[in-house]
PyMOL CGO cylinders between C-alpha atoms (Angstrom):
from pymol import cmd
from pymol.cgo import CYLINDER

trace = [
    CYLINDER, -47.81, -20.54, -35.98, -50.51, -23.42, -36.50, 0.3, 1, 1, 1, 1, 1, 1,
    CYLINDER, -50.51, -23.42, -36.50, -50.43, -25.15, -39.94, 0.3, 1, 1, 1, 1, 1, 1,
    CYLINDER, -50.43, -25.15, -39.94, -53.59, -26.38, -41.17, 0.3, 1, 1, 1, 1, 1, 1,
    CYLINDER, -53.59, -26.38, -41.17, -55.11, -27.56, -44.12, 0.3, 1, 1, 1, 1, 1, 1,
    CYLINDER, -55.11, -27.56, -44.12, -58.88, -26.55, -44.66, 0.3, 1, 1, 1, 1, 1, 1,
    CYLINDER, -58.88, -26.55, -44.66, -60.71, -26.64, -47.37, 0.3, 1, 1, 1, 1, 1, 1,
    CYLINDER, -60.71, -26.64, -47.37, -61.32, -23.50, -49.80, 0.3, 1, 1, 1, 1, 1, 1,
    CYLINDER, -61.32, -23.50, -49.80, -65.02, -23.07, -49.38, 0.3, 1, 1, 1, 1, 1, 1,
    CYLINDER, -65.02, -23.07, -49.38, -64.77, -24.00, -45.56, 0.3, 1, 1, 1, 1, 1, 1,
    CYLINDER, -64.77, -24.00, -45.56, -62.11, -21.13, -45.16, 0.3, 1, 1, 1, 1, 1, 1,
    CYLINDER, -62.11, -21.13, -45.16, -63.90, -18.75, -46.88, 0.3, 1, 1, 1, 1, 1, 1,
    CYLINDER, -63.90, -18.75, -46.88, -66.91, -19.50, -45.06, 0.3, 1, 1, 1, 1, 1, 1,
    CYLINDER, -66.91, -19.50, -45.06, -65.03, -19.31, -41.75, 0.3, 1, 1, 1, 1, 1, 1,
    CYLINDER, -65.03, -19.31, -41.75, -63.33, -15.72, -42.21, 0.3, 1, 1, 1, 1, 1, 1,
    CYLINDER, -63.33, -15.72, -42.21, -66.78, -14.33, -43.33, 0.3, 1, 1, 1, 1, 1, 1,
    CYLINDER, -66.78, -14.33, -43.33, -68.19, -15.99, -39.77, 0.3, 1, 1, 1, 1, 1, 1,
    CYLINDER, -68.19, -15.99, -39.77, -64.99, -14.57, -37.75, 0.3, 1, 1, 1, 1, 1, 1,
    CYLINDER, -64.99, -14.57, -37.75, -65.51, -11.03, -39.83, 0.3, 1, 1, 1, 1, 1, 1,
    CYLINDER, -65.51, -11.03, -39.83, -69.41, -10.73, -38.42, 0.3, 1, 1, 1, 1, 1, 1,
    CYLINDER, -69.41, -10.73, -38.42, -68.26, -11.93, -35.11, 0.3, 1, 1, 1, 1, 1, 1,
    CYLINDER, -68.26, -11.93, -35.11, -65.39, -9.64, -34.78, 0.3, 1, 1, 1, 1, 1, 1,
    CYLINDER, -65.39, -9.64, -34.78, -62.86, -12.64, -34.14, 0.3, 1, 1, 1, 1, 1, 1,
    CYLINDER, -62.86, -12.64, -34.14, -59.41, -13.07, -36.23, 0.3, 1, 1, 1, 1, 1, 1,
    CYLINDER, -59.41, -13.07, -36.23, -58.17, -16.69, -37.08, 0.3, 1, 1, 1, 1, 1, 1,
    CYLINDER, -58.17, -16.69, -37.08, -55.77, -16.20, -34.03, 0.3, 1, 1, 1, 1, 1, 1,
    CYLINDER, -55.77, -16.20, -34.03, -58.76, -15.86, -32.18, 0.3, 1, 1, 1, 1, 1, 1,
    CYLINDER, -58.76, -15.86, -32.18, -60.86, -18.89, -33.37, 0.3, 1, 1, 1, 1, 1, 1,
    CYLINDER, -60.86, -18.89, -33.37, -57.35, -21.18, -32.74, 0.3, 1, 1, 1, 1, 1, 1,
    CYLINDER, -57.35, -21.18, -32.74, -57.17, -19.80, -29.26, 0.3, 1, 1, 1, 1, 1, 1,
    CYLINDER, -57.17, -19.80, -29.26, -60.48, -21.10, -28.63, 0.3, 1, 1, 1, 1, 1, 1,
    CYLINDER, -60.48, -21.10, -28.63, -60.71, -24.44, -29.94, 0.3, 1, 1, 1, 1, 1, 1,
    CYLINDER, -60.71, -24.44, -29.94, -57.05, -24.75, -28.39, 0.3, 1, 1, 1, 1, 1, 1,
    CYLINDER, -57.05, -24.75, -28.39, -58.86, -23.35, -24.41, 0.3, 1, 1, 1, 1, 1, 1,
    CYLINDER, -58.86, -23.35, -24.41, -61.98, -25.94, -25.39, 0.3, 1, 1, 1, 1, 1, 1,
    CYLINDER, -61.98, -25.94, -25.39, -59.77, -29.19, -26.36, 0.3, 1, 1, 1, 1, 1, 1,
    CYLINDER, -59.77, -29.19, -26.36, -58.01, -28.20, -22.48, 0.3, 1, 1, 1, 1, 1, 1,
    CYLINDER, -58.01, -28.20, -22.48, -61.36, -27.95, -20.60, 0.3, 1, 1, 1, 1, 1, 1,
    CYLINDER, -61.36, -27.95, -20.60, -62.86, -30.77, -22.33, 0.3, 1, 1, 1, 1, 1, 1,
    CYLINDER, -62.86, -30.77, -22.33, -60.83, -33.21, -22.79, 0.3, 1, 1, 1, 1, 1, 1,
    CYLINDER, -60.83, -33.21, -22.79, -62.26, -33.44, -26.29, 0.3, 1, 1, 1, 1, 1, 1,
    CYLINDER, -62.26, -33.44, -26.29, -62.64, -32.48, -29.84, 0.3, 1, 1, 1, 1, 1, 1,
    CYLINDER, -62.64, -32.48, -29.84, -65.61, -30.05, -30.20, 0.3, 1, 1, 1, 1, 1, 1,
    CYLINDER, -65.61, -30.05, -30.20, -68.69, -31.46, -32.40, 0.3, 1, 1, 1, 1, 1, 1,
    CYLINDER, -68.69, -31.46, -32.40, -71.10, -30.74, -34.17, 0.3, 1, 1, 1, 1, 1, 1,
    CYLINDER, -71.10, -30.74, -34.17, -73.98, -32.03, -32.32, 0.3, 1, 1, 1, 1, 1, 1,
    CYLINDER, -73.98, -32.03, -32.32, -75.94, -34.99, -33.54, 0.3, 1, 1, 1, 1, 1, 1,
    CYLINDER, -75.94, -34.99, -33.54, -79.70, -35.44, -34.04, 0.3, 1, 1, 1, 1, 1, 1,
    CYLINDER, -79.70, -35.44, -34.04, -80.24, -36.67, -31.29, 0.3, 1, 1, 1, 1, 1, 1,
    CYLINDER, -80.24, -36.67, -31.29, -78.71, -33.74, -29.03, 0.3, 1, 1, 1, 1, 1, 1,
    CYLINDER, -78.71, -33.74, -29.03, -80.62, -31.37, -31.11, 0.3, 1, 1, 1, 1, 1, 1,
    CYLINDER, -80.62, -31.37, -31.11, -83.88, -32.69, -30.34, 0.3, 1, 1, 1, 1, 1, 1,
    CYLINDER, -83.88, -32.69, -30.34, -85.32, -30.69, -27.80, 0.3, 1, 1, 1, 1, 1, 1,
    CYLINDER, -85.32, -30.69, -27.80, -88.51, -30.01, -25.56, 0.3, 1, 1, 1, 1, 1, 1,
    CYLINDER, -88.51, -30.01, -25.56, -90.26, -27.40, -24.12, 0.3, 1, 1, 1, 1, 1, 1,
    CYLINDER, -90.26, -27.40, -24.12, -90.79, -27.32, -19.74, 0.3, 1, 1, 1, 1, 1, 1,
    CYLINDER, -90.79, -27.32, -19.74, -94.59, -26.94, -19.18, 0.3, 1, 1, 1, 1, 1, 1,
    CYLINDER, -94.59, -26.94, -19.18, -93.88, -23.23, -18.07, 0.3, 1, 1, 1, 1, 1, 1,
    CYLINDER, -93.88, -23.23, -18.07, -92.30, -22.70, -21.41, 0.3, 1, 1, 1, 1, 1, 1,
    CYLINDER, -92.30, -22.70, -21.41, -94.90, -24.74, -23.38, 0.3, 1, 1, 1, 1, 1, 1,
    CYLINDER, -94.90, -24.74, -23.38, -97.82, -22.30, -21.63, 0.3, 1, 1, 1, 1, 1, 1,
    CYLINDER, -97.82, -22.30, -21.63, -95.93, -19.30, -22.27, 0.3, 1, 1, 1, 1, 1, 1,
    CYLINDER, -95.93, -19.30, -22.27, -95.44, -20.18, -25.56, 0.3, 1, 1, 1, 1, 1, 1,
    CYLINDER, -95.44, -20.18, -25.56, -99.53, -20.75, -25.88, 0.3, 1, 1, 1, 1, 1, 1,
    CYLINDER, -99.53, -20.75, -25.88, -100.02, -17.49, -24.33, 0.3, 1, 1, 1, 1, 1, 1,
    CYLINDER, -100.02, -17.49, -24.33, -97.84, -15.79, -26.85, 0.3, 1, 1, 1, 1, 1, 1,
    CYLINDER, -97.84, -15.79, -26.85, -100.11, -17.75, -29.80, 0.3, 1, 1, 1, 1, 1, 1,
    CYLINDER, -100.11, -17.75, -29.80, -103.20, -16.93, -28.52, 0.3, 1, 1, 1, 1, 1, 1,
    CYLINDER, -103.20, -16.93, -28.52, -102.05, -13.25, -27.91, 0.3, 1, 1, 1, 1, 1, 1,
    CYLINDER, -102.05, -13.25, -27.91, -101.56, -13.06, -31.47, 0.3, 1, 1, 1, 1, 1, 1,
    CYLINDER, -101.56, -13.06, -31.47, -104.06, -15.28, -33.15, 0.3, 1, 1, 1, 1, 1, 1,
    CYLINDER, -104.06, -15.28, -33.15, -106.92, -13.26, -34.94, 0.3, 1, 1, 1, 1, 1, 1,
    CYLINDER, -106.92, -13.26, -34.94, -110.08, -14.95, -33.89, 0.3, 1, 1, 1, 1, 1, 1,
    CYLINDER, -110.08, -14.95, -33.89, -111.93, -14.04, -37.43, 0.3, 1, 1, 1, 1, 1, 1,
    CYLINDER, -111.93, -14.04, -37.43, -113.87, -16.12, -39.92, 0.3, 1, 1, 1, 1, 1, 1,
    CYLINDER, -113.87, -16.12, -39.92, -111.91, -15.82, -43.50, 0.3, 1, 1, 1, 1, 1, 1,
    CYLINDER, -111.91, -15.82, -43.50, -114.47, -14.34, -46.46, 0.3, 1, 1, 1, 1, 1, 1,
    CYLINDER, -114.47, -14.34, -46.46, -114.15, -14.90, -49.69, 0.3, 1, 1, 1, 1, 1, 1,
    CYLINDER, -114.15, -14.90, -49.69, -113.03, -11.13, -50.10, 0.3, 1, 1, 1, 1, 1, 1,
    CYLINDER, -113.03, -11.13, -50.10, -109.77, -11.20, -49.20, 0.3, 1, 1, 1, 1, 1, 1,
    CYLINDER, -109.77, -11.20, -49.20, -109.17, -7.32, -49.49, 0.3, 1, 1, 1, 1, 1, 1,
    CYLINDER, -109.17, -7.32, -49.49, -111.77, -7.17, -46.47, 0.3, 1, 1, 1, 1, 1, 1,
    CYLINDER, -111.77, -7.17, -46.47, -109.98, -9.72, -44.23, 0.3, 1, 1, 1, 1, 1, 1,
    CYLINDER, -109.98, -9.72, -44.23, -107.39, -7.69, -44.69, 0.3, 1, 1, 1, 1, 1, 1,
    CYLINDER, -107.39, -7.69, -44.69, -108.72, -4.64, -43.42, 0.3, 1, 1, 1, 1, 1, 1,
    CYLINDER, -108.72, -4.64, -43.42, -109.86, -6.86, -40.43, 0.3, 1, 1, 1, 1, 1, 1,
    CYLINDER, -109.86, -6.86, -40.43, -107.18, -7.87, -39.81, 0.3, 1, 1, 1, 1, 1, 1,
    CYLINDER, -107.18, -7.87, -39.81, -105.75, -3.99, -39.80, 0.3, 1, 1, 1, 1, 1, 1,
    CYLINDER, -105.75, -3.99, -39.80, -108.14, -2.65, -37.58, 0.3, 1, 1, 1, 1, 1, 1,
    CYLINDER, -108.14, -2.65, -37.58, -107.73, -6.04, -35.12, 0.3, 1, 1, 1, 1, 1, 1,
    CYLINDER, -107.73, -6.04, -35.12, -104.19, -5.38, -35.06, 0.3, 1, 1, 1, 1, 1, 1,
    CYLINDER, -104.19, -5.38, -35.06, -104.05, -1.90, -34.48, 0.3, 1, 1, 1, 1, 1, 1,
    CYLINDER, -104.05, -1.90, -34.48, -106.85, -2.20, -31.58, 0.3, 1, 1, 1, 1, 1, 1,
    CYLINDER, -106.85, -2.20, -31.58, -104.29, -5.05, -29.65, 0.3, 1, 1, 1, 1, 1, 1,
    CYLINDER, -104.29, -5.05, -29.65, -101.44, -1.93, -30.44, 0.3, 1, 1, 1, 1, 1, 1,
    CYLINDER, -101.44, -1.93, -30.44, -103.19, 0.96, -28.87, 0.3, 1, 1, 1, 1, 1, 1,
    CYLINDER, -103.19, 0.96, -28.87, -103.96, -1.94, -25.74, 0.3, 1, 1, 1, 1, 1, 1,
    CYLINDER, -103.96, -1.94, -25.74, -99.99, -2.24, -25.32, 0.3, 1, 1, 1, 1, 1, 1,
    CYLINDER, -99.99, -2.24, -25.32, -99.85, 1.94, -24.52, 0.3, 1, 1, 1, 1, 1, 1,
]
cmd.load_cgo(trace, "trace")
């Protein structure tokens, strides 16, 4: 057995994580326990500079494709029910294109 203090909110957020997951407590200890071992350190959160990241140019074209695939290229009335339906009728065209 592991004592450990943790507080309220945290540990109620935590078994609600472990529940969606499928993990028990035993199971989240056993981890960080196996991580601390390969690492040789504490797991962190990362900071903002780790999270800062950028696309590769294949990604950053795919990612245009994908944009352009699903950008409407339609002028915006003042009729909004009516863009509406054009935008219906565009989208269902590209739909029937994907059979």
């Amino acid at each position: 057995m592991v004592p450990a203090r943790i507080l309220d909110a945290l540990f109620e957020q935590r078994t609600m994580e472990l529940k969606a997951l499928g993990a028990t407590q035993s199971d989240l200890i056993n981890a960080a326990f196996e991580y601390v071992l390969r690492e040789k350190a504490l797991p962190a959160a990362p900071t903002s500079k780790e999270t800062v990241r950028s696309l590769s140019p294949e990604k950053k074209a795919e990612l245009a494709q994908a944009l352009n695939a699903c950008t409407l290229d339609i002028s915006v009335s003042a009729d909004v029910a009516e863009d509406k339906a054009a935008i219906r009728s565009e989208r269902a065209k590209r739909y029937e294109a994907l059979a």
